[in-house]
PDB file with one MODEL, atoms N, CA, C and O in Angstrom:
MODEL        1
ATOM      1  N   UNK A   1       6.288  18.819  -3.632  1.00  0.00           N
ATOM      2  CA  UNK A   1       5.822  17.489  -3.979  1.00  0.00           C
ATOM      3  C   UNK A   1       6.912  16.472  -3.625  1.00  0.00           C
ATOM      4  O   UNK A   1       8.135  16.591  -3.705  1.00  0.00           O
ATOM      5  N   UNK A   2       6.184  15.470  -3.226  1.00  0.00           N
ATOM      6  CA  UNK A   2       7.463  13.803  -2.922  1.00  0.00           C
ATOM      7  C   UNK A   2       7.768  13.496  -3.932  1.00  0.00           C
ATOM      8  O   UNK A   2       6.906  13.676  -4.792  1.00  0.00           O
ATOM      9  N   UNK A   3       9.168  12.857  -4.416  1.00  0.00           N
ATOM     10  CA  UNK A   3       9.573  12.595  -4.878  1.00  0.00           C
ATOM     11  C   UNK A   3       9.131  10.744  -4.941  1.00  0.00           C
ATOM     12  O   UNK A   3       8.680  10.256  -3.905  1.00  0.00           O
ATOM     13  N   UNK A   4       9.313   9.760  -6.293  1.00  0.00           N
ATOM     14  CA  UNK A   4       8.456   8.953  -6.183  1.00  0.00           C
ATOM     15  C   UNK A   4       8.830   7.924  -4.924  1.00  0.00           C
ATOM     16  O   UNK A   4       8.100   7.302  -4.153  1.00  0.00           O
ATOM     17  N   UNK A   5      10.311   8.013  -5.048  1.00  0.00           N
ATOM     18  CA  UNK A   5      11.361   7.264  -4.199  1.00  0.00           C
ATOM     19  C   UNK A   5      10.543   7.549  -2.574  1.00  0.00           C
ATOM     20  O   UNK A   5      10.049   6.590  -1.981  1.00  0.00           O
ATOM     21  N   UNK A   6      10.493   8.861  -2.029  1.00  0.00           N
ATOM     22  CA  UNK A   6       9.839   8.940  -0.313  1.00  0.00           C
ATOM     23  C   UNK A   6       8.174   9.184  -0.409  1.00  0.00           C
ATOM     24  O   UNK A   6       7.557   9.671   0.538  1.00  0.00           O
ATOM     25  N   UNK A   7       7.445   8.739  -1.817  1.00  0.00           N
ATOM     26  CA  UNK A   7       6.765   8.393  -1.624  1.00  0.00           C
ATOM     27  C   UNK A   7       6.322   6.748  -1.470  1.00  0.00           C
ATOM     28  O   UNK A   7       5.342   6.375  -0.827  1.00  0.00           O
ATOM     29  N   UNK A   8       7.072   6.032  -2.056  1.00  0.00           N
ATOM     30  CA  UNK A   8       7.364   4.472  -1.647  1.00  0.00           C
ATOM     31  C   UNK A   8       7.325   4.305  -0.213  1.00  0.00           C
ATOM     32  O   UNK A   8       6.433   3.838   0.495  1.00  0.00           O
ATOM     33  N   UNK A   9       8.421   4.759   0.072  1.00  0.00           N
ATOM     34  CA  UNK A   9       8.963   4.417   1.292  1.00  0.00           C
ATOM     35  C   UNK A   9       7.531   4.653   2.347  1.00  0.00           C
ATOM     36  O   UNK A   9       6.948   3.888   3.116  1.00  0.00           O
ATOM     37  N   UNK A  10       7.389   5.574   2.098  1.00  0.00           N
ATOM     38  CA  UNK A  10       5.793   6.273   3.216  1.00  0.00           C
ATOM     39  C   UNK A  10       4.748   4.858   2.696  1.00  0.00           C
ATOM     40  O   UNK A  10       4.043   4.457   3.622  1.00  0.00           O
ATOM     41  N   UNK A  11       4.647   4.405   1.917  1.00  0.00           N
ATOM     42  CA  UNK A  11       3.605   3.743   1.662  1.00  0.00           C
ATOM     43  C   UNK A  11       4.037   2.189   1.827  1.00  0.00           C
ATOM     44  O   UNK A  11       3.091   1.487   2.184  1.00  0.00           O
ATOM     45  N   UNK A  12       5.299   1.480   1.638  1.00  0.00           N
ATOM     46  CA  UNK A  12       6.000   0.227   1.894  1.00  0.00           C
ATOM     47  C   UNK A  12       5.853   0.384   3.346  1.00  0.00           C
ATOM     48  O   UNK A  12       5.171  -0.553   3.762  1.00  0.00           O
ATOM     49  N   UNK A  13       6.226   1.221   4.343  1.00  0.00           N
ATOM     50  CA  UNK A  13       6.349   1.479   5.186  1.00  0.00           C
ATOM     51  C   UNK A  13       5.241   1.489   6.673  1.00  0.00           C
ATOM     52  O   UNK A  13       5.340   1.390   7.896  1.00  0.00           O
ATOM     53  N   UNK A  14       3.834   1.738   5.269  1.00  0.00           N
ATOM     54  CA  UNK A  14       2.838   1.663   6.639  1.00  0.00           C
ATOM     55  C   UNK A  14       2.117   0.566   6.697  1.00  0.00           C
ATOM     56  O   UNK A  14       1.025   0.588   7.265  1.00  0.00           O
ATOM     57  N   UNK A  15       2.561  -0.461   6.176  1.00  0.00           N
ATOM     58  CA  UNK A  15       1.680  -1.669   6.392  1.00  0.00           C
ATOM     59  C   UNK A  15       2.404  -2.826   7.258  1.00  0.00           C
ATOM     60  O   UNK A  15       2.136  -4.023   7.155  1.00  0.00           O
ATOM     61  N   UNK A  16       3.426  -2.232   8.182  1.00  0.00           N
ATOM     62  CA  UNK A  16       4.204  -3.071   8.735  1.00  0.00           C
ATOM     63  C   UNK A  16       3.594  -4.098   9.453  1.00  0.00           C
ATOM     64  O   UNK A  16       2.489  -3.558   9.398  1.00  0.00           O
ATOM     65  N   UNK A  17       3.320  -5.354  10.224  1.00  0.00           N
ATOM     66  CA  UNK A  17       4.528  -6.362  10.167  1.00  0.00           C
ATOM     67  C   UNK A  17       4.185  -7.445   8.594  1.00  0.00           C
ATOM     68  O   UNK A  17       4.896  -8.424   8.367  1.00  0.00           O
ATOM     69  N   UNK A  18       3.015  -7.049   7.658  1.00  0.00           N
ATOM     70  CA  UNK A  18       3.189  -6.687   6.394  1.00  0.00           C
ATOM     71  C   UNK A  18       4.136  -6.327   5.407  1.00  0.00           C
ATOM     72  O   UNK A  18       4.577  -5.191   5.580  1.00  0.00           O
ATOM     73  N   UNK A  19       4.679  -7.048   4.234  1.00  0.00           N
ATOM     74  CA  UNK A  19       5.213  -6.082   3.587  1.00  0.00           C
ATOM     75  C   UNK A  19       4.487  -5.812   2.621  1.00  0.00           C
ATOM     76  O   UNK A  19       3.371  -6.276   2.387  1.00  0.00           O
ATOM     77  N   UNK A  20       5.256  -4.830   1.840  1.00  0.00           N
ATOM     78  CA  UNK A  20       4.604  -3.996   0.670  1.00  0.00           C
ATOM     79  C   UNK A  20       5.607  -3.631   0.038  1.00  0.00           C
ATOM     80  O   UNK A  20       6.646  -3.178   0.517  1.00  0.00           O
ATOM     81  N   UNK A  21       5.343  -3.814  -1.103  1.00  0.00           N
ATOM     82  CA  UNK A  21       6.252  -3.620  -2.353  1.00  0.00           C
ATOM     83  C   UNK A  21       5.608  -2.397  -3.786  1.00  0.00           C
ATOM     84  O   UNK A  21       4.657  -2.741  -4.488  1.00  0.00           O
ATOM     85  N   UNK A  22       6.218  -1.231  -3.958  1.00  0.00           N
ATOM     86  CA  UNK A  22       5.318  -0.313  -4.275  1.00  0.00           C
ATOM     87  C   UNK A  22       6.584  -0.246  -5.697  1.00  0.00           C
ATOM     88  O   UNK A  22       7.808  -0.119  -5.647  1.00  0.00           O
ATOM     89  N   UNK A  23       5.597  -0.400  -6.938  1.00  0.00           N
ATOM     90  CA  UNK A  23       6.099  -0.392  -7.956  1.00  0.00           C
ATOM     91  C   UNK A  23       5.757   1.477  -8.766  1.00  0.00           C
ATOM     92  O   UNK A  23       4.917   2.284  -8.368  1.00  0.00           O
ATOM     93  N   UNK A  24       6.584   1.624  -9.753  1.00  0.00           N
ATOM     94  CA  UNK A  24       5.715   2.527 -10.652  1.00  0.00           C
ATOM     95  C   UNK A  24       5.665   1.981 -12.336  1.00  0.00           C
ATOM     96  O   UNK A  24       6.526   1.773 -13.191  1.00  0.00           O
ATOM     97  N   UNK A  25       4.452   1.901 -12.293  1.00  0.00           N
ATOM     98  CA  UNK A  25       4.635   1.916 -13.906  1.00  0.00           C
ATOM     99  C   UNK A  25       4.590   2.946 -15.155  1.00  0.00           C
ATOM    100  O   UNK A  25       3.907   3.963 -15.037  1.00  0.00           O
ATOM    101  N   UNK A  26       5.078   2.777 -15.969  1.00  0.00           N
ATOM    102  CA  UNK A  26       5.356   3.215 -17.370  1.00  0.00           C
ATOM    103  C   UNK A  26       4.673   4.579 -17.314  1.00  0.00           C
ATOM    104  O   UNK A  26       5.235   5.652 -17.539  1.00  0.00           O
ATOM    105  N   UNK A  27       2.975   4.350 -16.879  1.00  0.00           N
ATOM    106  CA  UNK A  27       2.901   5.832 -17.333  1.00  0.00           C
ATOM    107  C   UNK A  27       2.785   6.399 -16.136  1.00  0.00           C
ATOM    108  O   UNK A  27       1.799   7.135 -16.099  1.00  0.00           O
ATOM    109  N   UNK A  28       3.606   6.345 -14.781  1.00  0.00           N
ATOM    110  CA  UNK A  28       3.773   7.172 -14.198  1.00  0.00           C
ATOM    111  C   UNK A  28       2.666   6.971 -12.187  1.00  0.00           C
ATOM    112  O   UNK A  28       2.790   7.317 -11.013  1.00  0.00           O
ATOM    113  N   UNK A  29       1.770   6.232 -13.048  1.00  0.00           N
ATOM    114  CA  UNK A  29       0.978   5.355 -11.614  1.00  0.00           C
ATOM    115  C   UNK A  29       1.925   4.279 -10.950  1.00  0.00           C
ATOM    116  O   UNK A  29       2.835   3.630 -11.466  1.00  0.00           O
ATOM    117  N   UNK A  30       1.450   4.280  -9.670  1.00  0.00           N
ATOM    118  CA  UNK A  30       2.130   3.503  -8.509  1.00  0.00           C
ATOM    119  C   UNK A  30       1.343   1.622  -8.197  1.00  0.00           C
ATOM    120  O   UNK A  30       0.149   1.504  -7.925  1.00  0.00           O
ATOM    121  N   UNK A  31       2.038   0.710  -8.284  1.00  0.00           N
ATOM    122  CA  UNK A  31       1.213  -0.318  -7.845  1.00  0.00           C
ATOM    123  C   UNK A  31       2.045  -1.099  -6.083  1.00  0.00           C
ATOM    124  O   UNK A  31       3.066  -1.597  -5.610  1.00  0.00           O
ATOM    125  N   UNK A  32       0.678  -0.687  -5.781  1.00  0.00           N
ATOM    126  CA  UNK A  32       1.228  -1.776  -4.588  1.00  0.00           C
ATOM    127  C   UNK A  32       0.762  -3.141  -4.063  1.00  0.00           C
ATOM    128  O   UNK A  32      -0.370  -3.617  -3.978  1.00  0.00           O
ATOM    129  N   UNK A  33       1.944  -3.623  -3.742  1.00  0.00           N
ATOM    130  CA  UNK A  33       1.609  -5.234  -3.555  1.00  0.00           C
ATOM    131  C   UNK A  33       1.792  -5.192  -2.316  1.00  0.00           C
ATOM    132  O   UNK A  33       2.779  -4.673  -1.794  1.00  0.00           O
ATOM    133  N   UNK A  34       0.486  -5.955  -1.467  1.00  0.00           N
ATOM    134  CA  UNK A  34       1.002  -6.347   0.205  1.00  0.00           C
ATOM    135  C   UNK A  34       0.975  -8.064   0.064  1.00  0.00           C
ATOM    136  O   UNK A  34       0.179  -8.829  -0.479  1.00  0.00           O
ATOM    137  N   UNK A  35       2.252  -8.275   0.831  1.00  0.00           N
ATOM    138  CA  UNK A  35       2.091  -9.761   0.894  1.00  0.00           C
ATOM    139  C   UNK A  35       2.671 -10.644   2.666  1.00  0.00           C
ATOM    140  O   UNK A  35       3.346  -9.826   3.292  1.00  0.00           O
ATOM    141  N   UNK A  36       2.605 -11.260   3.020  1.00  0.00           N
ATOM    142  CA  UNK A  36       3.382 -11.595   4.081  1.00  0.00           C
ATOM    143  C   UNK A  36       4.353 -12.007   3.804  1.00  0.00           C
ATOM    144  O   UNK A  36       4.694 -12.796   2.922  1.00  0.00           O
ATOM    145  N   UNK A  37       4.952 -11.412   4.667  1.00  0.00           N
ATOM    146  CA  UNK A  37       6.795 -11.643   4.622  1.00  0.00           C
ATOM    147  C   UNK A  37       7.082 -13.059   4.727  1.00  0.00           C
ATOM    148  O   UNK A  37       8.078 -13.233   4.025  1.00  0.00           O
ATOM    149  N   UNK A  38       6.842 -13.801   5.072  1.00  0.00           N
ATOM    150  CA  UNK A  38       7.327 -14.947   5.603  1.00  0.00           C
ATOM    151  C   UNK A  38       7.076 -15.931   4.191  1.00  0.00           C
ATOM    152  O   UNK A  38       8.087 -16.109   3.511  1.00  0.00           O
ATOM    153  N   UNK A  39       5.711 -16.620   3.682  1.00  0.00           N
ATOM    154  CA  UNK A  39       5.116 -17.196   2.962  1.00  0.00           C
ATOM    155  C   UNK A  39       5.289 -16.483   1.531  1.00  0.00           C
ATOM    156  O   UNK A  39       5.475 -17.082   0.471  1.00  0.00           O
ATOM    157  N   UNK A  40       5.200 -15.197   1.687  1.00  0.00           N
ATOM    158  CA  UNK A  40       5.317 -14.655   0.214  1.00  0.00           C
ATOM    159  C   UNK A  40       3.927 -14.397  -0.635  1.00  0.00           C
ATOM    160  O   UNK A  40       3.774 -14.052  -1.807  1.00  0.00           O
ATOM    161  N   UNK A  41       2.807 -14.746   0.584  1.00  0.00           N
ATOM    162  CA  UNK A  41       1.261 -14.690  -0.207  1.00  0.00           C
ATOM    163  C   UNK A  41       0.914 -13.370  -0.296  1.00  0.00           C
ATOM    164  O   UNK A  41       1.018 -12.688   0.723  1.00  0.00           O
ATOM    165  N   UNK A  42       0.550 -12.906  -1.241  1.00  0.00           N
ATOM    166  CA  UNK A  42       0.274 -11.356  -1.709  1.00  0.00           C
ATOM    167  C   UNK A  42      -1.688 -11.318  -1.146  1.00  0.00           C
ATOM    168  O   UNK A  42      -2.703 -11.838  -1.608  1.00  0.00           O
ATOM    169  N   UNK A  43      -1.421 -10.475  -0.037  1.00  0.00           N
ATOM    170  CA  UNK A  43      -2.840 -10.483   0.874  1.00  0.00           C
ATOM    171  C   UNK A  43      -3.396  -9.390  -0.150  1.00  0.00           C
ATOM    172  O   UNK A  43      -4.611  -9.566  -0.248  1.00  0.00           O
ATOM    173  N   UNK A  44      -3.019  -8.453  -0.856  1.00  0.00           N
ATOM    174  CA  UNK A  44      -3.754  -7.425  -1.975  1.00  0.00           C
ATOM    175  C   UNK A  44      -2.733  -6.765  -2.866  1.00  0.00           C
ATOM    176  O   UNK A  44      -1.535  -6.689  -2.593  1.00  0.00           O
ATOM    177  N   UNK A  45      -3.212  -6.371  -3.778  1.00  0.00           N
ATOM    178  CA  UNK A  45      -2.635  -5.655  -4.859  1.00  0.00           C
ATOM    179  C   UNK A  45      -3.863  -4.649  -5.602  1.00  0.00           C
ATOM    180  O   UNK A  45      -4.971  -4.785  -6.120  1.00  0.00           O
ATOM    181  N   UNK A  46      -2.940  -3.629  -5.303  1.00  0.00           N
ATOM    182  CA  UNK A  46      -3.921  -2.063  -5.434  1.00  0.00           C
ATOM    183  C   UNK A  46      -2.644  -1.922  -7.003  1.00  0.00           C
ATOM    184  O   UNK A  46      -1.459  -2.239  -7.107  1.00  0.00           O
ATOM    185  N   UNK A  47      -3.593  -1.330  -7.942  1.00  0.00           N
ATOM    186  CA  UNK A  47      -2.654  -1.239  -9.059  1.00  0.00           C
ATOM    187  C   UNK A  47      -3.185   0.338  -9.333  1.00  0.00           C
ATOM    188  O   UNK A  47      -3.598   0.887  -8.312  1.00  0.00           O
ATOM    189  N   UNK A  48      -3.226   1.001 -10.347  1.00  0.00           N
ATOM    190  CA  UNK A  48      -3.348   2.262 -10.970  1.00  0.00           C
ATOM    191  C   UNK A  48      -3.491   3.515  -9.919  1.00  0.00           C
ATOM    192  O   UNK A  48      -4.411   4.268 -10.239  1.00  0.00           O
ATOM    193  N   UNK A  49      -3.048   3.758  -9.177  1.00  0.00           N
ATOM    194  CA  UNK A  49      -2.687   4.573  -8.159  1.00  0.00           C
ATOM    195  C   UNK A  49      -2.119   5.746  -8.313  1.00  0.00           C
ATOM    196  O   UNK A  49      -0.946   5.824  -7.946  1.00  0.00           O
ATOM    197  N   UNK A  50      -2.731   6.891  -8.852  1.00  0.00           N
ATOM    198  CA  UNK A  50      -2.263   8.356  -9.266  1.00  0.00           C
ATOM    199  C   UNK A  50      -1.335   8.887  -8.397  1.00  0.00           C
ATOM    200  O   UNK A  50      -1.517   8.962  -7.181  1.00  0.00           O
ATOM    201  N   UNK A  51      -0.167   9.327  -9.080  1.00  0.00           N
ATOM    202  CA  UNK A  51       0.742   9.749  -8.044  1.00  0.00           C
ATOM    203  C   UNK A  51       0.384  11.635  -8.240  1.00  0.00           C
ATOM    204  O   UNK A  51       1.030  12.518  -7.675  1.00  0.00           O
ATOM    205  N   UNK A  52      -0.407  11.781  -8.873  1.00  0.00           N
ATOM    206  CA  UNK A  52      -0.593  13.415  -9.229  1.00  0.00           C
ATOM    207  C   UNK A  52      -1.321  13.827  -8.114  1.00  0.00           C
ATOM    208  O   UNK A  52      -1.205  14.908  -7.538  1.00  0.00           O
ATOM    209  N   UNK A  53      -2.291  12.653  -7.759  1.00  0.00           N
ATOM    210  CA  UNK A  53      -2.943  13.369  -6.417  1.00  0.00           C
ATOM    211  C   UNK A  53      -2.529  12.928  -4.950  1.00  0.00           C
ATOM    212  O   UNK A  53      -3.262  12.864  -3.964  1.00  0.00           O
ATOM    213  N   UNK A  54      -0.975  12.596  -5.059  1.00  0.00           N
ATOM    214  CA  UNK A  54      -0.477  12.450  -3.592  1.00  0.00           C
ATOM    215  C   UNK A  54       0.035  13.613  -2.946  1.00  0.00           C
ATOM    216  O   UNK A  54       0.807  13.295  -2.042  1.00  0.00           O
ATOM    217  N   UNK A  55      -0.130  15.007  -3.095  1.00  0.00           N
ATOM    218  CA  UNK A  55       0.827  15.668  -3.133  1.00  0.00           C
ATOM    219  C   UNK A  55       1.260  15.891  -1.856  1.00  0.00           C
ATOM    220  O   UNK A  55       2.377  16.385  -1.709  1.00  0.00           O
ATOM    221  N   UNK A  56       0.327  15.515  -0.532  1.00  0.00           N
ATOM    222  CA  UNK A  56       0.395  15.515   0.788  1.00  0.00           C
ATOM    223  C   UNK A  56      -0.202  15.037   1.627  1.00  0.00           C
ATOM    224  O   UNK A  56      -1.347  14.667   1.368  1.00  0.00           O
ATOM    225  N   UNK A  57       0.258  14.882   2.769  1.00  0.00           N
ATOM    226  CA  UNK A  57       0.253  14.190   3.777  1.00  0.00           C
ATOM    227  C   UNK A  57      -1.043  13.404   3.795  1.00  0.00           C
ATOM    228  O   UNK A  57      -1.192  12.183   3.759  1.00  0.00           O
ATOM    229  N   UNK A  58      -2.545  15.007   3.899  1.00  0.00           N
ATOM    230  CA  UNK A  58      -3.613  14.289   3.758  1.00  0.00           C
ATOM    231  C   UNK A  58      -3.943  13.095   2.813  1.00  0.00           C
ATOM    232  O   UNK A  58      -4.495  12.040   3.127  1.00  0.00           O
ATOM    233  N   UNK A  59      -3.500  13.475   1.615  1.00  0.00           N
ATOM    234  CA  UNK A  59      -3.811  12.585   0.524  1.00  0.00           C
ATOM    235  C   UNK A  59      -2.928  11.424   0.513  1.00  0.00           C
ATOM    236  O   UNK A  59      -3.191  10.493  -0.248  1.00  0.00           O
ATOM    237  N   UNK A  60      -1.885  11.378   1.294  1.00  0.00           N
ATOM    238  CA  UNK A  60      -1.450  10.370   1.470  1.00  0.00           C
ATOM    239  C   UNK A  60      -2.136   9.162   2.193  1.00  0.00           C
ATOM    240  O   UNK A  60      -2.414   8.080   1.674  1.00  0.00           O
ATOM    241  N   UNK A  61      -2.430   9.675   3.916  1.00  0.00           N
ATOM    242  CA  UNK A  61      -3.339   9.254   4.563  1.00  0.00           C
ATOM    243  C   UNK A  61      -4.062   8.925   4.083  1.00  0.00           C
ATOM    244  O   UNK A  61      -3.732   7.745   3.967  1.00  0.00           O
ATOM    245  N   UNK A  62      -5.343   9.063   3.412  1.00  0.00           N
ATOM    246  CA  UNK A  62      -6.122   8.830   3.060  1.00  0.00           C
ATOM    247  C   UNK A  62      -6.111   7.745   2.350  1.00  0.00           C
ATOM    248  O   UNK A  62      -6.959   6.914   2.676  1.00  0.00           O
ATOM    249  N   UNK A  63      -5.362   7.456   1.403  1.00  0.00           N
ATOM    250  CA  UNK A  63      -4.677   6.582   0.366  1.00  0.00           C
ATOM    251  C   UNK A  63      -4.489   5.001   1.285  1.00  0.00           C
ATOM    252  O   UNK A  63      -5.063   3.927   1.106  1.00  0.00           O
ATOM    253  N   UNK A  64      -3.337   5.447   2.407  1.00  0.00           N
ATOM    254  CA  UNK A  64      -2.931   4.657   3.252  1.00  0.00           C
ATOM    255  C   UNK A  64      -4.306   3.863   3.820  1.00  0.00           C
ATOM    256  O   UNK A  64      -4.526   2.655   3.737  1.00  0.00           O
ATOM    257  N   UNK A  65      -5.240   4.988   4.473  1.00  0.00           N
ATOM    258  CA  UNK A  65      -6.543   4.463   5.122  1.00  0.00           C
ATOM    259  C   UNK A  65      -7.272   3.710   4.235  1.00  0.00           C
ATOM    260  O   UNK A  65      -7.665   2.645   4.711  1.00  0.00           O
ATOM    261  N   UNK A  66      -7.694   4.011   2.651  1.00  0.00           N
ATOM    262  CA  UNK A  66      -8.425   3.349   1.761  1.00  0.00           C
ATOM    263  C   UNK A  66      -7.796   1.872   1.765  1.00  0.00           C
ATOM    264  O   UNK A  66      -8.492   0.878   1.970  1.00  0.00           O
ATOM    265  N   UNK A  67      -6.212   1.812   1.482  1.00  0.00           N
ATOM    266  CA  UNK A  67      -5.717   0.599   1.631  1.00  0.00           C
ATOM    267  C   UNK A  67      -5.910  -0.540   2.730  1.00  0.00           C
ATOM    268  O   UNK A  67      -6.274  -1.714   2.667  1.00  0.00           O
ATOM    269  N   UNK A  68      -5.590   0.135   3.553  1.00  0.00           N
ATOM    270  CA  UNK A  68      -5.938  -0.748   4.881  1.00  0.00           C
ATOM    271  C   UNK A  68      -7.748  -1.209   5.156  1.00  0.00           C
ATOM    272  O   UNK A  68      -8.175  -2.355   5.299  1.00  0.00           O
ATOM    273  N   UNK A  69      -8.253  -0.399   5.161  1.00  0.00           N
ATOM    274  CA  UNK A  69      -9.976  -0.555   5.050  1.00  0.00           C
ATOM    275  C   UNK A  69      -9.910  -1.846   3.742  1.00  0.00           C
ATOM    276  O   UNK A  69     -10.202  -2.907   4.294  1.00  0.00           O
ATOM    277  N   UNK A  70      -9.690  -2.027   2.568  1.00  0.00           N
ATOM    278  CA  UNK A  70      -9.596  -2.935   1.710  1.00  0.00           C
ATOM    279  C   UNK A  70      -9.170  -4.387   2.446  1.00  0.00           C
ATOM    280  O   UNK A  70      -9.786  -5.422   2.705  1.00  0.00           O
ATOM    281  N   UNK A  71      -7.761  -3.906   2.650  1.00  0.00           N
ATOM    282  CA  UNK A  71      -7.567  -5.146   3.069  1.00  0.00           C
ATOM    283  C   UNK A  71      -8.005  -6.030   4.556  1.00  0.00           C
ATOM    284  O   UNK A  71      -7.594  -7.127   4.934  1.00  0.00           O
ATOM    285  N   UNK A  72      -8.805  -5.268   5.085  1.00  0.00           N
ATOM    286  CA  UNK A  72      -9.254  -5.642   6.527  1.00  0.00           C
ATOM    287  C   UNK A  72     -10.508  -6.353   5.761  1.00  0.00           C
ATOM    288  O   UNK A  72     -10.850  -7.520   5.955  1.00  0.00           O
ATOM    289  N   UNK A  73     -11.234  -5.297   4.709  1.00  0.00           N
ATOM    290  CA  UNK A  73     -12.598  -6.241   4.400  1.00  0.00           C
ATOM    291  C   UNK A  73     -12.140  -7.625   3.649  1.00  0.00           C
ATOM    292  O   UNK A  73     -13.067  -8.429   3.552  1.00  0.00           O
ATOM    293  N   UNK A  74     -10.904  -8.052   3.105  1.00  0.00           N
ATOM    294  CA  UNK A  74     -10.428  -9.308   2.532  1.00  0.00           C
ATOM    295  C   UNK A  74     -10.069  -9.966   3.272  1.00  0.00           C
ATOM    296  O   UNK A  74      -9.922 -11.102   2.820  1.00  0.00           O
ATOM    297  N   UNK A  75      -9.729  -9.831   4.625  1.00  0.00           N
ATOM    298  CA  UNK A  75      -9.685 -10.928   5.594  1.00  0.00           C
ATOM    299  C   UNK A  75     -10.057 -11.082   6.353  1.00  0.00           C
ATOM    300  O   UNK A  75      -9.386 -11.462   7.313  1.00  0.00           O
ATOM    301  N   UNK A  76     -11.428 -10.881   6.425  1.00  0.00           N
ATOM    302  CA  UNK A  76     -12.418 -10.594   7.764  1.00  0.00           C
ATOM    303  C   UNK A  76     -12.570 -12.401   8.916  1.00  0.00           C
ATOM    304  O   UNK A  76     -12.858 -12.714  10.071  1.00  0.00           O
ATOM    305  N   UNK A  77     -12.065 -13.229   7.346  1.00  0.00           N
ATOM    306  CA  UNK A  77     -12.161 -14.524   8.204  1.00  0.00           C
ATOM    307  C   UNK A  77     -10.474 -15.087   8.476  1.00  0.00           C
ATOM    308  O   UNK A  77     -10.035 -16.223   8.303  1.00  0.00           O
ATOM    309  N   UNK A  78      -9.919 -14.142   8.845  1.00  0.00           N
ATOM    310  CA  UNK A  78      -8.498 -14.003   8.928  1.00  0.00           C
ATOM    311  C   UNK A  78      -8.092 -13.625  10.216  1.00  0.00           C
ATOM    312  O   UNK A  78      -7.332 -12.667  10.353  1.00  0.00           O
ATOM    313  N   UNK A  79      -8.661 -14.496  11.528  1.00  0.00           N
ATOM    314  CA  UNK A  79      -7.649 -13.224  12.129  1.00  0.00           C
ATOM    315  C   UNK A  79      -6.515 -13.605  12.293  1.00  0.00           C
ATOM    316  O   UNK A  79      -5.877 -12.789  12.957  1.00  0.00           O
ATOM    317  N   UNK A  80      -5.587 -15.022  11.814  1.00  0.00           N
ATOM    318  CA  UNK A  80      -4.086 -14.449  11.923  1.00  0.00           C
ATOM    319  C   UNK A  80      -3.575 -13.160  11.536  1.00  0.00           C
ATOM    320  O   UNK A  80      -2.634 -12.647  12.141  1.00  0.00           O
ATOM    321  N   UNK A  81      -4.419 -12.351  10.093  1.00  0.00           N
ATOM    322  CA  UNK A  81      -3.704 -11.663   9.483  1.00  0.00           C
ATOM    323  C   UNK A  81      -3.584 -10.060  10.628  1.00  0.00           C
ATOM    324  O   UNK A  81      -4.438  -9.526  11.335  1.00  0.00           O
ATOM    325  N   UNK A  82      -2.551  -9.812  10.438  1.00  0.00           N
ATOM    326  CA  UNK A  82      -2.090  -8.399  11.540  1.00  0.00           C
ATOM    327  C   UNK A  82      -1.765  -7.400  11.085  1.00  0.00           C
ATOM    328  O   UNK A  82      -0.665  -7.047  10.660  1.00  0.00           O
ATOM    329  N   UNK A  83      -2.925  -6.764  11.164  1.00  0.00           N
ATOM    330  CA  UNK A  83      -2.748  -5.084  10.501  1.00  0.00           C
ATOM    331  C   UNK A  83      -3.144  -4.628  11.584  1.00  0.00           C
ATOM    332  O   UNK A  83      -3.861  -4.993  12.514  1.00  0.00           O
ATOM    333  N   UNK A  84      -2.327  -3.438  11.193  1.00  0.00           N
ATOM    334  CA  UNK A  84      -2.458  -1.741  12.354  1.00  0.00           C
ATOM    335  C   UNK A  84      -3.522  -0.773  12.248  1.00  0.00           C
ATOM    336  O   UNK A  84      -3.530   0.218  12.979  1.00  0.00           O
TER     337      UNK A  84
ENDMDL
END
C-alpha cells in the first residue's frame, strides 16, 4: 500500500498545468482542491475521498479519471481551462 505522502504526490501531480492541493483529514479521507496556479480560482474540490480503496494503480487511475471527467463537465463553457 502507498503511503499517504506518494499518494498525494500521484494525485497533485496529475492535473498539471493545474494545480492541486491534496489534503487529509482527521478521519483519515483525502480532499482535493484543483485551482489555477496563477489566479488562485479553485476550478473543483473533491472532498471525502477513501484512501482504503486506493491501494493501486488501477484504483488510482480511476480516481484520477473520475476527477478529470468532473472537472471537464464544469467547464464545458471554458475553453481557456487546460486539462490533459
Amino acid at each position: 500500500m502507498l503511503s499517504t505522502l506518494e499518494l498525494r504526490h500521484i494525485i497533485e501531480s496529475a492535473f498539471l498545468p493545474l494545480s492541486c492541493e491534496c489534503r487529509v483529514n482527521p478521519g483519515g479521507s483525502l480532499q482535493a482542491q484543483i485551482f489555477e496556479p496563477v489566479s488562485g480560482r479553485v476550478e473543483l474540490l473533491v472532498t471525502g475521498i477513501s484512501t482504503a480503496k486506493l491501494n493501486g494503480n488501477r484504483e488510482i487511475s480511476k480516481l484520477i479519471a473520475g476527477i478529470r471527467y468532473d472537472l471537464k463537465a464544469t467547464h464545458v463553457l471554458r475553453p481557456d481551462l487546460r486539462i490533459r
